[in-house]
Each structure stands twice: as structure tokens, then as C-alpha cells.
C-alpha positions as a Markdown table, in Angstrom:
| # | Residue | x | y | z |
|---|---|---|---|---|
| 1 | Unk | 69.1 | 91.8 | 124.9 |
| 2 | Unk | 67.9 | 91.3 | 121.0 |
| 3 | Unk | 69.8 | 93.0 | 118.8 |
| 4 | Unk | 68.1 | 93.1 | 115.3 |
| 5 | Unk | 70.4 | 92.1 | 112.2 |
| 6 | Unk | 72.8 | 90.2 | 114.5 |
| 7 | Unk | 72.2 | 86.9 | 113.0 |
| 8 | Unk | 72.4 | 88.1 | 109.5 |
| 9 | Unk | 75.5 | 90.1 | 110.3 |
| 10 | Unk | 77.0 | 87.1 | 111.7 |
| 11 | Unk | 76.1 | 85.0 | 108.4 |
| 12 | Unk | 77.7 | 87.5 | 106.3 |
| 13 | Unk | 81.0 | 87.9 | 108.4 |
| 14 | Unk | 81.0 | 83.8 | 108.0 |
| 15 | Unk | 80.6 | 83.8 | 104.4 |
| 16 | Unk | 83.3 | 86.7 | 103.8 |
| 17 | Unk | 85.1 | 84.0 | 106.2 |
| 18 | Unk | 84.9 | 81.7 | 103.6 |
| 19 | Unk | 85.7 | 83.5 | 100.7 |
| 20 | Unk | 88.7 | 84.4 | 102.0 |
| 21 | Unk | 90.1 | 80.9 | 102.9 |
| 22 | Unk | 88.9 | 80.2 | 99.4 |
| 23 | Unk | 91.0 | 82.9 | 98.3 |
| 24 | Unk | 94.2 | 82.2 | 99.9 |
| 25 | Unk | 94.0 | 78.6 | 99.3 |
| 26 | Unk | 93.7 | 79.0 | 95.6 |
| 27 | Unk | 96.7 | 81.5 | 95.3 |
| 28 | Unk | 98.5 | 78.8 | 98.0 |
| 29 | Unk | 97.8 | 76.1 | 95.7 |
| 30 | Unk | 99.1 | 78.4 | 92.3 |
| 31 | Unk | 102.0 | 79.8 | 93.6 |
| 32 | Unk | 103.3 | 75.9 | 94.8 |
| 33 | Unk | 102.3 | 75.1 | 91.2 |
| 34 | Unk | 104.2 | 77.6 | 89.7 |
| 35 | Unk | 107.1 | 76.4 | 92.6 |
| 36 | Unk | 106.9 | 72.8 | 91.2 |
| 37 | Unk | 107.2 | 74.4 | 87.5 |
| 38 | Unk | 110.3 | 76.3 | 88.3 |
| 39 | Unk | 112.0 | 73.4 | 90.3 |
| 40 | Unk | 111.5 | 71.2 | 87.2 |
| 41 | Unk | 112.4 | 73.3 | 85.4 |
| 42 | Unk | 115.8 | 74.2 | 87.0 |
| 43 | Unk | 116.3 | 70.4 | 88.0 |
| 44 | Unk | 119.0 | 68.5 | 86.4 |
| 45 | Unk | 118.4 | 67.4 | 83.1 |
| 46 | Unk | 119.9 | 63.7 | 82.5 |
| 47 | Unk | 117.2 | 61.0 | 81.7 |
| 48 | Unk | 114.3 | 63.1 | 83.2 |
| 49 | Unk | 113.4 | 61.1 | 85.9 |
| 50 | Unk | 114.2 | 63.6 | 88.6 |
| 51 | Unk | 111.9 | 66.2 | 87.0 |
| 52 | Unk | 109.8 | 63.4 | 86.0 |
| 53 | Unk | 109.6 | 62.9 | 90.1 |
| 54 | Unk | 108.9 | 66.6 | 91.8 |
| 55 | Unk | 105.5 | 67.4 | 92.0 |
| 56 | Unk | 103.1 | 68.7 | 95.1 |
| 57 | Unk | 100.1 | 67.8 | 97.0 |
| 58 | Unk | 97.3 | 69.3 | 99.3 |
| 59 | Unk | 97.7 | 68.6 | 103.1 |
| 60 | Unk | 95.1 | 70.7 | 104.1 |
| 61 | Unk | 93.2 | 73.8 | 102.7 |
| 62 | Unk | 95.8 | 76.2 | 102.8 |
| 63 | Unk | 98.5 | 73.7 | 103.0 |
| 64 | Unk | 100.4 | 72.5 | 99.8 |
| 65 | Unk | 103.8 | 70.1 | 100.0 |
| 66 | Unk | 106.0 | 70.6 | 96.8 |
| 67 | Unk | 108.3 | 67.3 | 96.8 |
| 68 | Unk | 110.6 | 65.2 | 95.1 |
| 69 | Unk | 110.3 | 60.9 | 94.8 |
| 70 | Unk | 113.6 | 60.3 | 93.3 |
| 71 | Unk | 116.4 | 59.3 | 96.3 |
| 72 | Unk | 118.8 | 61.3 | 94.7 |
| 73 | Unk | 117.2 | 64.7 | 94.8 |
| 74 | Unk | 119.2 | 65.3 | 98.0 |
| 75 | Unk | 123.0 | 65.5 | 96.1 |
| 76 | Unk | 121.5 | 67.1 | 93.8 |
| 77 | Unk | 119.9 | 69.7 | 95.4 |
| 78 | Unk | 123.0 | 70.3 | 97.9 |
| 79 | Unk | 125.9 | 68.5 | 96.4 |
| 80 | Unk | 128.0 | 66.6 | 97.7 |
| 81 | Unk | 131.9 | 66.7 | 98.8 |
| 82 | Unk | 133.9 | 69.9 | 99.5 |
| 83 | Unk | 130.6 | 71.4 | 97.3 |
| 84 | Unk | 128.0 | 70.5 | 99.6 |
| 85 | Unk | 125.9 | 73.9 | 100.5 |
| 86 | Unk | 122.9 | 73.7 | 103.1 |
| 87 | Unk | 121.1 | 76.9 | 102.5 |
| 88 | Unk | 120.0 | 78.4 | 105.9 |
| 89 | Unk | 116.8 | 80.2 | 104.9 |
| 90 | Unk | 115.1 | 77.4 | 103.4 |
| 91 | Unk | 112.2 | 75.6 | 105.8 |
| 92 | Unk | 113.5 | 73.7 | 108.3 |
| 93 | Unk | 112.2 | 70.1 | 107.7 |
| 94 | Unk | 114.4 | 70.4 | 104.2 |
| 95 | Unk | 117.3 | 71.8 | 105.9 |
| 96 | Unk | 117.4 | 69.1 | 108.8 |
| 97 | Unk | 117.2 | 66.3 | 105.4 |
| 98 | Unk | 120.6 | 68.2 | 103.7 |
| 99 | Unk | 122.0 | 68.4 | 107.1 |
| 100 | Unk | 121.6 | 65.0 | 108.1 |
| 101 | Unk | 123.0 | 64.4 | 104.1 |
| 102 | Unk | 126.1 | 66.1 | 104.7 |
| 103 | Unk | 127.0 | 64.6 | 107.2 |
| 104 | Unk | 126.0 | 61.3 | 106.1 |
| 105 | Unk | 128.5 | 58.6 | 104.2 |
| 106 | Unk | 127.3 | 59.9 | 100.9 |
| 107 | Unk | 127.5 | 63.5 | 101.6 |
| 108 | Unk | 130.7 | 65.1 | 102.6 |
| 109 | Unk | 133.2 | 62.7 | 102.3 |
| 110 | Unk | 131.8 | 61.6 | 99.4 |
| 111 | Unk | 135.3 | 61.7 | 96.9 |
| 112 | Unk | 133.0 | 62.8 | 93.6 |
| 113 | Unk | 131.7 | 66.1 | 94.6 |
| 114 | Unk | 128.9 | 67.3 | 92.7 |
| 115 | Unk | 128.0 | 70.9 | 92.5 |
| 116 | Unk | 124.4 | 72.1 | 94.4 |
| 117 | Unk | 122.2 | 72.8 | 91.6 |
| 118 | Unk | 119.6 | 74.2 | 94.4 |
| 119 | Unk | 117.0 | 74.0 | 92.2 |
| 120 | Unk | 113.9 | 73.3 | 95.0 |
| 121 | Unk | 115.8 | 76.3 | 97.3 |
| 122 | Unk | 115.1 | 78.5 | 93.9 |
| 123 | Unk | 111.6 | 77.2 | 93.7 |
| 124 | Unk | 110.9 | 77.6 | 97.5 |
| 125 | Unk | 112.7 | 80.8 | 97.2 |
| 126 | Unk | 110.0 | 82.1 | 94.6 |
| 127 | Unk | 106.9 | 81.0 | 95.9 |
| 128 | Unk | 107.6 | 82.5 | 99.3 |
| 129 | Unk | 108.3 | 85.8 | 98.1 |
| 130 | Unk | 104.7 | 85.6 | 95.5 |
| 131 | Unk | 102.8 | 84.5 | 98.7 |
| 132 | Unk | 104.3 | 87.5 | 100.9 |
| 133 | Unk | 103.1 | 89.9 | 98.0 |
| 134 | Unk | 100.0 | 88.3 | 97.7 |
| 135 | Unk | 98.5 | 87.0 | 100.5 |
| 136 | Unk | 98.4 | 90.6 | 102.0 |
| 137 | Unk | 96.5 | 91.6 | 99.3 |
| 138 | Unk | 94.1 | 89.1 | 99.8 |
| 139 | Unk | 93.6 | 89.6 | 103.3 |
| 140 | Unk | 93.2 | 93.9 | 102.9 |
| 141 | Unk | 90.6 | 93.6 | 100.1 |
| 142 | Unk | 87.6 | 93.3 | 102.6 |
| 143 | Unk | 89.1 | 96.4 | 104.3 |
């Protein structure tokens, strides 16, 4: 059976394919921007360095890591002592790291408890609910 058009129907539903993954990888890639913005700029102050340290990359397309490099993000992000907090609904790879803190020497039992500043939970926080506004969006404006 030949059906005329099909192959230039199928090239257009490939290209509006692509546009799309263009599409949600650029607002993936903003929004973590933004993310990294607000978690350095809720981050401890001090000498910098933490904020100096967060920053993201690209994994894949529509794949962005937001990240810290300094060793100490962990108490600072969670605290440490009878302050430590482990936010639940953060993703789970982050939440394993401040549970294995906690309960680690430098966590829990730590005697100088330092208050959670949670400023990566805010940032993650924020960029999840942008992306549940706009991805939608994204994906209905072909419809």
C-alpha cells in the first residue's frame, strides 16, 4: 500500500520531535540556572567559597546536575547536632548523602550544632515547581 504524503508527514512529526526536546531542554537548562542562582544566593555567606563552589552541568539533553564542590556543603545544608533536618521531599540521591551525614561522626553527635540553612532544598524546591508549570506548556503548544 502507498500512501501519498506519508514520508513528508513523517519528516514533519520528526522535526516537531525535535523542537520540542529543543524546547524542554532549554527551559531544563534555565530553570537549573536560575536553581544554582538561588542556592548561591541563599548559601552561607563566610569567605565565599561555598557559593564560590555550587554550580551545574549537562548530563544529557534534558538532564542538568546543580552541585556543590566544597566538603562542607552537607552541615551546611542540613546541620548538624540536635539541628540536623533531612528534608523528605527532596531527590533521593541528596537525601541518602544527608542521611548517611546524620548519622555519620560529624553529623548528629556532632557537640556544635549548626543550624540547616537548606539553601540547595530551596533551590531544588524552586526549580521543580517552574518546571511542573512549564514543561506542560511546552508539551500542549503543538496541540
Amino acid at each position: 500500500m502507498n500512501v501519498k504524503g506519508l514520508n513528508k508527514l513523517i519528516k514533519r512529526i520528526e522535526k516537531a520531535e525535535k523542537d520540542v526536546e529543543r524546547k524542554i531542554s532549554k527551559e531544563i537548562e534555565s530553570t537549573t540556572l536560575i536553581a544554582r542562582n538561588t542556592a548561591i544566593e541563599n548559601a552561607p555567606k563566610d569567605k565565599g567559597q561555598l557559593r564560590q563552589g555550587i554550580n551545574f552541568k549537562k548530563l544529557r539533553n534534558t538532564a542538568f546536575q546543580l552541585f556543590s564542590q566544597m566538603h562542607y556543603t552537607l552541615p551546611q545544608e542540613f546541620g548538624t547536632g540536635s539541628k540536623i533536618d533531612v528534608p523528605t521531599d527532596i531527590p533521593e540521591s541528596l537525601r541518602q548523602a544527608g542521611l548517611k551525614f546524620k548519622f555519620s561522626k560529624f553529623g548528629a553527635s556532632n557537640p556544635r550544632s549548626i543550624t540547616p540553612k537548606l539553601f540547595m532544598t530551596k533551590a531544588y524546591r524552586e526549580a521543580k515547581q517552574r518546571l511542573e508549570t512549564n514543561l506542560p506548556k511546552i508539551l500542549n503548544e503543538r496541540r
